[in-house]
C-alpha positions in Angstrom: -27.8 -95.2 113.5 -28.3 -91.5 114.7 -25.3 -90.3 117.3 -27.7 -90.9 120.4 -27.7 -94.3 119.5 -24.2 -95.5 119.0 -23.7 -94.0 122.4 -26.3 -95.6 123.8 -25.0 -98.7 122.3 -21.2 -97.9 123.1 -22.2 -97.3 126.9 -24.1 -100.9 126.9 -21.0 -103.3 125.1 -17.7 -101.2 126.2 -17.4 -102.8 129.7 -18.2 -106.3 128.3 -16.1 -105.6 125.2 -13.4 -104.8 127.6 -13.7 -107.7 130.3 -14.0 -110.2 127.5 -11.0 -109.1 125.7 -8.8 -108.7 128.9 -9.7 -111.5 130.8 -9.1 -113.6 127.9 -5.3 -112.4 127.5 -4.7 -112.7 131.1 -5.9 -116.2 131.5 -3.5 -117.2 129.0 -0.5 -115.6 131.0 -1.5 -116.9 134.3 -2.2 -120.4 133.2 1.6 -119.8 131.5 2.5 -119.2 134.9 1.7 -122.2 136.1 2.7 -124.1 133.7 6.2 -122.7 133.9 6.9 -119.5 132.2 6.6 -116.3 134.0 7.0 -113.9 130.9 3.3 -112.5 131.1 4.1 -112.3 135.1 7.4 -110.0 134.2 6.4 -107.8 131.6 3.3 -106.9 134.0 0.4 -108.1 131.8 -1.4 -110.6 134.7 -3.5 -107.4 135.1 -6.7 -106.0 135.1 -5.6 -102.5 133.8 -6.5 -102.1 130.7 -4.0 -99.7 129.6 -1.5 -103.0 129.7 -3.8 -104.6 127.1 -5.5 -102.1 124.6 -4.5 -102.0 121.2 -5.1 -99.2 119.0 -7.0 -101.1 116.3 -8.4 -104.6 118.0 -9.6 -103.2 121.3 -10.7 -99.3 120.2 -11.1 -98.8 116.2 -12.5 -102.4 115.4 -15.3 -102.4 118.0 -16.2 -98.6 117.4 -16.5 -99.2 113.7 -18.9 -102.5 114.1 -20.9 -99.8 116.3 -21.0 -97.3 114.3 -22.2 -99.6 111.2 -24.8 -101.1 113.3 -23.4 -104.4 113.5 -25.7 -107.4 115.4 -22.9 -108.6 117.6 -19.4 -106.6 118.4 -15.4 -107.9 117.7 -12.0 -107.4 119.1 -8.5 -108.1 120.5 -6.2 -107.3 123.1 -2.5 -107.0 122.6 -1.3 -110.6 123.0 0.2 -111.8 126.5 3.7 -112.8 125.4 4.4 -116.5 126.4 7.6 -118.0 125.7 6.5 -121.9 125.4 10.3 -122.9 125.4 10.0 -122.1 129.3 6.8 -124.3 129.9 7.2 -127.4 131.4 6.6 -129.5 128.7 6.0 -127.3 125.5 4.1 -129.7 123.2 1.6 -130.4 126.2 1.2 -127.5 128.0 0.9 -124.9 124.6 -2.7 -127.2 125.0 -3.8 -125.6 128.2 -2.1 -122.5 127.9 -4.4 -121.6 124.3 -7.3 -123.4 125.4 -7.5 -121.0 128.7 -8.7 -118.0 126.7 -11.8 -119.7 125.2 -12.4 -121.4 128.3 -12.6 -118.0 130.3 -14.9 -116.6 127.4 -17.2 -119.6 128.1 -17.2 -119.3 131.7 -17.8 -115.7 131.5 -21.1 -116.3 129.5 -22.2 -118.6 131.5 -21.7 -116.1 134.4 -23.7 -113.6 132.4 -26.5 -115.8 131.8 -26.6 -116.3 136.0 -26.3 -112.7 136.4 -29.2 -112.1 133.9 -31.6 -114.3 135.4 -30.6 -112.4 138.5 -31.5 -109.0 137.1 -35.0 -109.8 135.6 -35.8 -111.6 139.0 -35.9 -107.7 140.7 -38.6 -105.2 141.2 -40.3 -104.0 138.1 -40.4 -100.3 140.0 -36.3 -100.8 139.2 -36.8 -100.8 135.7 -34.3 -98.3 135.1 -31.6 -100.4 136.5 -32.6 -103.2 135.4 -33.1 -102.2 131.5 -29.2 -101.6 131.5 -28.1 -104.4 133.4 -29.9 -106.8 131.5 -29.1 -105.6 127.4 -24.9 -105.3 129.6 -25.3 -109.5 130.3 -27.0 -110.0 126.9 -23.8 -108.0 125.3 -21.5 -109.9 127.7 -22.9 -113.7 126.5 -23.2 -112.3 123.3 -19.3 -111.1 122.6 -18.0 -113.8 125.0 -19.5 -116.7 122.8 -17.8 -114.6 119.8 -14.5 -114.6 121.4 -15.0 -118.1 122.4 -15.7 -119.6 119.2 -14.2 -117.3 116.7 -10.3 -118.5 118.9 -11.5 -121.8 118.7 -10.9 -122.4 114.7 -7.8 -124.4 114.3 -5.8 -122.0 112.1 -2.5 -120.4 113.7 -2.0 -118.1 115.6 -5.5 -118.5 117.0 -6.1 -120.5 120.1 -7.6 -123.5 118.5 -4.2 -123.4 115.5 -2.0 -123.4 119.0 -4.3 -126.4 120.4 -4.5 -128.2 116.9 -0.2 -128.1 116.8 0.5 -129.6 120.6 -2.1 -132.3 119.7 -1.1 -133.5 116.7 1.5 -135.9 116.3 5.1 -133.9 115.5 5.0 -134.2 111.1 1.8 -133.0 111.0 1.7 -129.8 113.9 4.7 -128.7 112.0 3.0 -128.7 109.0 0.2 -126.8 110.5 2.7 -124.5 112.6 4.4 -123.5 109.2 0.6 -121.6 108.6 1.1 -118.9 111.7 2.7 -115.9 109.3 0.2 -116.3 107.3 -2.8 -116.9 109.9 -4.3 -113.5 110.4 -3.7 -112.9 106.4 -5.8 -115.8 106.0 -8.6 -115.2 108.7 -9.1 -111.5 106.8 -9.3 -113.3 103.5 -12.3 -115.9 104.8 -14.3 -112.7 106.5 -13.7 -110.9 103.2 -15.3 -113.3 101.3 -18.0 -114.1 104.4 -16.9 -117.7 104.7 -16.5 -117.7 108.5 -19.8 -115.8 108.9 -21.4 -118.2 106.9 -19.1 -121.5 109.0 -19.2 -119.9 112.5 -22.0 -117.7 112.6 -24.6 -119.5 113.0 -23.3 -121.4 115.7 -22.3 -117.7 117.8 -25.8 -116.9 117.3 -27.6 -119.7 118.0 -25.5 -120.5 121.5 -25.7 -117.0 122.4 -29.5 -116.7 122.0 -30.1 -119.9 123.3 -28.1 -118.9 126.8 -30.2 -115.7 126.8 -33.9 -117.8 126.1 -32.4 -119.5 129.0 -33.5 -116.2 130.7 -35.9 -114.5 128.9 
């Protein structure tokens, strides 16, 4: 990919990247929140600045890299919101809809992107130069939101789905699960080493986010 068209490509997925990312950390804080614990709320990360959120590697190095090697569909991470589940109102339950919130808001924000799509092809064709944009933005937006969505929802700690998996098992077996967290992230780079999640989860990132977008188009 020649320089003029990573930055094309950079200028199309960063805001997406970025809303997807962020508004997936800060729905788990606020949902926290409510829930009891007010440790997102204290250490100032229920925010939309994303100078609270960006790290280095997950929200900067990884994406940048994907675009740079021409990669189909884009990746990252936020610093984690901090949540202290001892403080939620009932820790075994509520760890359910605290981790659940982040894939939720990915869902809901590519389902907003398909609405706003449909929106944007609906105008003037003498608009085309807005419209061009606007429309590949929502396709990037369905596209990483569905990635973000999906990709938390595996059941392996410390991803949203592991979190889920441990408050609704019964107590010997979410222990023996929760035991898996040091080791979660080790394990997740192991299986895209080796391509198994591509091979598990890719087809069904794809094939939802295409199937939103044909919605449209």
């Amino acid at each position: 990919m020649d320089i003029d068209g990573i930055i094309q490509k950079i200028s199309i997925w960063a805001l997406p990247v970025l809303l997807a990312i962020i508004l997936h950390e800060v729905a788990h804080g606020w949902v926290a929140e409510k829930l009891g614990d007010n440790t997102a709320r204290w250490m100032g990360r229920i925010t939309l600045n994303p100078l609270k959120h960006i790290d280095p590697v997950g929200t900067v190095l990884i994406p940048l890299g994907l675009v740079i090697m021409g990669s189909p569909f884009l990746f990252g991470y936020a610093k984690p919101v901090p949540i202290d589940f001892r403080k939620l109102n009932n820790p075994k339950r509520d760890m359910v809809w605290v981790a659940l919130a982040g894939p939720a808001t990915n869902l809901i924000l590519a389902l907003l992107s398909t609405l706003i799509l449909a929106l944007v092809v609906q105008l003037p064709h003498s608009l085309f130069w807005v419209i061009e944009p606007l429309a590949l933005m929502c396709q990037a937006s369905i596209i990483i939101n569905m990635v973000l969505c999906i990709f938390n929802l595996l059941p392996l700690p410390p991803l949203d789905g592991g979190r889920i998996a441990v408050g609704l098992l019964p107590g010997p077996m979410a222990w023996q699960l929760s035991r898996i967290e040091p080791y979660g992230f080790l394990i997740v780079i192991v299986l895209l080493v080796l391509g198994v999640l591509q091979s598990v989860i890719g087809p069904l990132i794809m094939g939802s986010s295409f199937w939103l977008i044909n919605l449209v188009l």
